[in-house]
C-alpha positions, 0 to 999 in steps of 0.5 A, spaced: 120 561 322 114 563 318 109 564 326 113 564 332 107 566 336 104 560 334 110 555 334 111 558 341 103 556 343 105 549 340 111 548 344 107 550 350 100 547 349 104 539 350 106 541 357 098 544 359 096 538 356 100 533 359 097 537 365 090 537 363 091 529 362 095 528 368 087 531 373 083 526 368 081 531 363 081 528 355 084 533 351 085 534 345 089 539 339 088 544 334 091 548 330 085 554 329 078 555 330 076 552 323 079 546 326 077 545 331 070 545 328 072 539 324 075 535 330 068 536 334 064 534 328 068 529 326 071 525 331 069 527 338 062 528 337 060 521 332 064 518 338 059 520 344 053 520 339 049 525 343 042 525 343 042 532 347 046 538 346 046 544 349 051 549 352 052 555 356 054 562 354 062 563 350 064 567 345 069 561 342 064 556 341 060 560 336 067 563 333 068 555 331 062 556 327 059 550 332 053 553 334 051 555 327 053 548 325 049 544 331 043 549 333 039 547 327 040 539 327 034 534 326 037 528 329 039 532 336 035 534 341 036 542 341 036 546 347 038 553 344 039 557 350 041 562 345 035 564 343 034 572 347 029 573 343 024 569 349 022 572 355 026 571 361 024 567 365 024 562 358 030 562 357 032 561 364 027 555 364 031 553 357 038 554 362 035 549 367 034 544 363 040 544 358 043 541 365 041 534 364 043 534 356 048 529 353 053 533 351 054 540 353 058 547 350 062 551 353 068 555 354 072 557 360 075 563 363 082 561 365 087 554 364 092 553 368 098 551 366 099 546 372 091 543 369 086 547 372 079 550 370 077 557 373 071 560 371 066 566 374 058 566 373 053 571 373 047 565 374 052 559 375 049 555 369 055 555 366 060 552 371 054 548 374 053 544 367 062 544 368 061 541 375 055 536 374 049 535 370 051 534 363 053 526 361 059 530 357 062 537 357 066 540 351 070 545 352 072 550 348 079 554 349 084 559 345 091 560 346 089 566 351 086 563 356 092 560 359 095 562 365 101 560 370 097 559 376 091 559 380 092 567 383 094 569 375 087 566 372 083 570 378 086 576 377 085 576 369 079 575 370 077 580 376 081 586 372 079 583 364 075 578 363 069 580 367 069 588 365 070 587 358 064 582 359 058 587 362 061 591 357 060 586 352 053 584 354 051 593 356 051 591 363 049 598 369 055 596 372 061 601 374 067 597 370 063 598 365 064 606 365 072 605 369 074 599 366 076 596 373 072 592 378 069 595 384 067 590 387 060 592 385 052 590 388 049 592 383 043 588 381 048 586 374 053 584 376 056 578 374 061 576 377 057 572 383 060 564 382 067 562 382 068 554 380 075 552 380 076 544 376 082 541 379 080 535 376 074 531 371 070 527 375 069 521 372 075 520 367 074 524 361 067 528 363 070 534 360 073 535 354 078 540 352 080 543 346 086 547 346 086 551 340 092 555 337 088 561 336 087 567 340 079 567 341 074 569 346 075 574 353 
């Protein structure tokens, strides 16, 4: 077998997304990042036919080459959250209204494999656009977001997940020196918002692409 990791990850990917399915989110299948750039462009993307697109921070969705491909785009409206360049308060205002585009970007912290979303937001523009807001939301997801259950994704993202962000974003926090959670009050803290999506409201609101990839935190 030339890559058993990823024939394991095939085999396992048809029961989550059965699961996912089963909790009326619209999933879909691909075999890497390159791949999953294709399938949103051509096929997702042309089906929705967005007249707004925006998305919410993720280190998938710019692996994919998304954010590159999309932000640019003459035909759609953009909101670039990602443009760090503005003062604060402008990208703040960028984030709100990125809340009532057509079709929204992001990744997700956790997948279980009983078919659940688990995030955790510093300012819960993430999981509100998840939650409500957007018409449509795509979600972009590798291989090493998926965990059993609910109490595996949390401690995943308690004990990894969230101080390997602050580290990333150069937050003053204390995992950011000793690798574990401190359950902190710092003012950057960034774990401030928990949502768990047990289901999409309305069928295939949220649309999930499980990529056979390792990608993201």
């Amino acid at each position: 077998m030339k890559d058993p990791i990823k024939s394991f990850w095939d085999k396992r990917f048809v029961k989550v997304k059965e699961n996912l399915e089963s909790n009326n989110f619209e999933v879909y299948l691909a075999s890497d990042k390159h791949s999953a750039k294709e399938l949103v462009l051509n096929d997702i993307l042309p089906s929705l036919s967005p007249k707004s697109i925006s998305w919410g921070g993720s280190m998938t969705f710019v692996a994919t080459g998304l954010y590159d491909e999309l932000k640019d785009r003459e035909d759609i409206e953009i909101i670039d959250t990602y443009n760090y360049k503005l003062p604060r308060d402008q990208i703040i205002e960028l984030r709100r209204k990125a809340l009532l585009v057509d079709l929204f970007f992001t990744g997700t912290n956790a997948i279980t494999e009983d078919g659940e979303l688990v995030n955790l937001d510093m300012i819960g523009n993430r999981v509100g656009a998840i939650t409500f807001g957007p018409k449509n939301v795509i979600i972009l997801c590798g291989r090493n977001k998926i965990v059993q259950d609910l109490e595996s994704a949390m401690v995943r993202i308690k004990d990894f997940v969230a101080p390997a962000n602050a580290m990333r974003l150069n937050m003053k926090t204390p995992c950011v020196k000793t690798s574990v959670c401190e359950e902190c009050k710092s003012p950057d803290r960034i774990c401030n918002v928990w949502a768990i999506t047990q289901k999409s409201y309305p069928k295939g609101r949220i649309k999930i692409v499980l990529i056979n990839e390792e990608l993201g935190l």
